[in-house]
LUMVODO-987716 format. One record per atom (N, C-alpha, C, CB): residue in three letters; x, y, z. Coordinates in steps of 0.2 Angstrom, whole numbers, plus 5000, padded with zeros to 4 digits. Glycine has a CB too. Layout:
BEGIN
AlaXYZ ...
//
This chain:
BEGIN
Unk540254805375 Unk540854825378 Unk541454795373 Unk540954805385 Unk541754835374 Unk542654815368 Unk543054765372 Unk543354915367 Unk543254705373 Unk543654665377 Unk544254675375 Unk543554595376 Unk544754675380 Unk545354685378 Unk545754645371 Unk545654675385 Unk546254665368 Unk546254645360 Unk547154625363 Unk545954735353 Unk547454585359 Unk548054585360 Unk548454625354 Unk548154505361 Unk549054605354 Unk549554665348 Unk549254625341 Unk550754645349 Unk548754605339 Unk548554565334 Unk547754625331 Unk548454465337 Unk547654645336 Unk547054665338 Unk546554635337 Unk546854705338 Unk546554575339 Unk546054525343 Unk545754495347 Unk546054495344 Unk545154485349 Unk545054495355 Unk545254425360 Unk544354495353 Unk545754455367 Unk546054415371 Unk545354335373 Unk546354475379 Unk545754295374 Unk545454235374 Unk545354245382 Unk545954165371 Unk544854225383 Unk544454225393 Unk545054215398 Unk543954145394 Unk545554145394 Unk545954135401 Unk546754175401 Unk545954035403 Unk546754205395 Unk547454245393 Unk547354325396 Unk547554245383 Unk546454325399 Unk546254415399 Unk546354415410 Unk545054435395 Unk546754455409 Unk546754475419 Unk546254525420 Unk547554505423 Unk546154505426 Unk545454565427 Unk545654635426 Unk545154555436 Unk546154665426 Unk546554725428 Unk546054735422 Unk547354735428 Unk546354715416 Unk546254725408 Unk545554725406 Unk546654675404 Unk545054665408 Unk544354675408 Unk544154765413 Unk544054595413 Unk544354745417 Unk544154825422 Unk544154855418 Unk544654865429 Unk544754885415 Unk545154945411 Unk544454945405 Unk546054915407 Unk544454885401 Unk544054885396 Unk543154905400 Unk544054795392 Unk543154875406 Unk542454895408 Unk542354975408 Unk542154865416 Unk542754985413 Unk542955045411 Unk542855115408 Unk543155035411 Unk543255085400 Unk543255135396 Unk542755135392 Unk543755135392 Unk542355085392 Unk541455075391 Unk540955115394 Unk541155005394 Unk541055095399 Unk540555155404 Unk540855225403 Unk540655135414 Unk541055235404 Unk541555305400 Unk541055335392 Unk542555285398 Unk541455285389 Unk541155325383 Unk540355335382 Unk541255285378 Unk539955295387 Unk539255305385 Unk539055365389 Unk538755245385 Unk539555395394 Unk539255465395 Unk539655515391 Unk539455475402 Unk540055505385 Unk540255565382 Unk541155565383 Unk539755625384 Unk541655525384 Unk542355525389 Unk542555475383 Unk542455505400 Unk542655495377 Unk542955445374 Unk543755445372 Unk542455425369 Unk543855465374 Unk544855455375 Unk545155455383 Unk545455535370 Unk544655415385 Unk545055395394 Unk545455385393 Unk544955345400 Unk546155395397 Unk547055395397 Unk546755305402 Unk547655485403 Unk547255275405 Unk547355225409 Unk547455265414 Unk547755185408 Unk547955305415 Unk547955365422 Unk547355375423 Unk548155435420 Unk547155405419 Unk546255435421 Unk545955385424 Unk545655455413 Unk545855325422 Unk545555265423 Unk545955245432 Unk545755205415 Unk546455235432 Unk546655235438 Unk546755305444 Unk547155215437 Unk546655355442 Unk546355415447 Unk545555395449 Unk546355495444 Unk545255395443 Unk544455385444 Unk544255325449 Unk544155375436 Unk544955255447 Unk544755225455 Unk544855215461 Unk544755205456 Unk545455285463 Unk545555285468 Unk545455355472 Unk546255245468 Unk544755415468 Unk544355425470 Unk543755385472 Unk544255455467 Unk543455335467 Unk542955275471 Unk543155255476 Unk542955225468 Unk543755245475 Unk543755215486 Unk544055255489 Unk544355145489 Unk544055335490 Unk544155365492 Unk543255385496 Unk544655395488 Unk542955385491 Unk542355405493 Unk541755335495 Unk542255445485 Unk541855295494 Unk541555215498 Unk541755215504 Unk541755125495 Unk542455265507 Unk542655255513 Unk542355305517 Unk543355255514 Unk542255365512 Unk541855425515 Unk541155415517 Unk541955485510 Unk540955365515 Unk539955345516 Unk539955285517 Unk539355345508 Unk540455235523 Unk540355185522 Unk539955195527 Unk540755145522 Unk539655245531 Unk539055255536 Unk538255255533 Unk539155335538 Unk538255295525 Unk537755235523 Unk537655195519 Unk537355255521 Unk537955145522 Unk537955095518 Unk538455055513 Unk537555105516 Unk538855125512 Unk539355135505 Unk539755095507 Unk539755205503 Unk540155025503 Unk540854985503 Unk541154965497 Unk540754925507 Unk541754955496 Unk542054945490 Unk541654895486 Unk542754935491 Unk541154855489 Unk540854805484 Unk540254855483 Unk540754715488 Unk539954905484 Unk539554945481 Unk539454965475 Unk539454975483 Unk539354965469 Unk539054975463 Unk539055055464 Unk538354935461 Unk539655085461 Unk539455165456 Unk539655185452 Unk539655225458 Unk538955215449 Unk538755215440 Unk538855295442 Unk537755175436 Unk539355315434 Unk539255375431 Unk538655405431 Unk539455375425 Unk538255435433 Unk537555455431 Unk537455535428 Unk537055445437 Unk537955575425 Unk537855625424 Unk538955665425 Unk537155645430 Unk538855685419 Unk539755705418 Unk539655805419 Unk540255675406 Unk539755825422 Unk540155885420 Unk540655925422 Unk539755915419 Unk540656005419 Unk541156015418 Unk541656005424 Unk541156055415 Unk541855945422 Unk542755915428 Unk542455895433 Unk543455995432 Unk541855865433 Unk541555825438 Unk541355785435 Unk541155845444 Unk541055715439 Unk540955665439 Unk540255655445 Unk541555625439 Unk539555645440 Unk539055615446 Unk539055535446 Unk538155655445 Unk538855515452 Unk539155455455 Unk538755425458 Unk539655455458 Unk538155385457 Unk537655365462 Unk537955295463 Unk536955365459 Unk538055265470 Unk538155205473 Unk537555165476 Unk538555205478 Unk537355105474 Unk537055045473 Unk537155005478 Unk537155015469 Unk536654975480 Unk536754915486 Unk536754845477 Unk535754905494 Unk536754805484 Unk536754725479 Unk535854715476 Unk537054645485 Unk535454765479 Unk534654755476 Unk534654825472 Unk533954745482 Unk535054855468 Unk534954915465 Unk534754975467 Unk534654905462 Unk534654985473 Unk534455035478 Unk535055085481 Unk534154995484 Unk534755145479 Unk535255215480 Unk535355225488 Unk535055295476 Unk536055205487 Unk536355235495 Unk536555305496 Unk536955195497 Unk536855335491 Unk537155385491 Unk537355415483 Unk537655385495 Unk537155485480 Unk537455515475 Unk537755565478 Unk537055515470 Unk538355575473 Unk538955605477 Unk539055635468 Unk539755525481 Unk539555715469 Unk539855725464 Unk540755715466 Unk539555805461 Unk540955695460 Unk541655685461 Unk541955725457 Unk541855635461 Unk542155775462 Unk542755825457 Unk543255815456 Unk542855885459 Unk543555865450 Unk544255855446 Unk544755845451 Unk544455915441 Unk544555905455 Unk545055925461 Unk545255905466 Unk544855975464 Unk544755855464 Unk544655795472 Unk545055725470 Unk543655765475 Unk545155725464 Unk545355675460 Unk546255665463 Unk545255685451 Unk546455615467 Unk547055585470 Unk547455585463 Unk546855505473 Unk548155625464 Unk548655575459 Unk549155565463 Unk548955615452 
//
């Protein structure tokens, strides 16, 4: 994964890096290795406030914002989305559409 880089482009020192910016960098990691390699920050911020749009829609099984969801499949203008408990175990796979995506 690429750690956020300051105006030098270097990699930010641990206690100069806020989580926003690690997220952002986690983020645009997981992205790219499904094939999304010019996420905007917009993008990156719709994509999470679909995630919690959708942890609130399954918090019946089990789903909550501290649940783990991995990309597991991109297509066209959707997003497949399997959510994790804290032992790796699937609670729910969900597709998340473009259309559904909050701006």
């Amino acid at each position: 994964m690429d750690l956020p880089k300051n105006s030098d482009g270097k990699t930010l020192a641990l206690e100069k890096m806020d989580l926003g910016k690690y997220e952002e960098a986690f983020l645009k990691s997981a992205f790219r290795e499904v094939g999304l390699n010019n996420v905007t920050l917009q993008e990156i911020n719709n994509f999470q406030r679909e995630y919690n749009t959708l942890t609130n829609k399954y918090e019946n099984e089990g789903v909550t914002t501290a649940s783990r969801g991995y990309i597991i499949g991109v297509y066209d203008g959707a997003y497949k989305v399997d959510f994790s408990n804290e032992n790796a175990e699937t609670l729910v796979q969900v597709v998340v559409k473009e259309e559904n995506v909050n701006r």
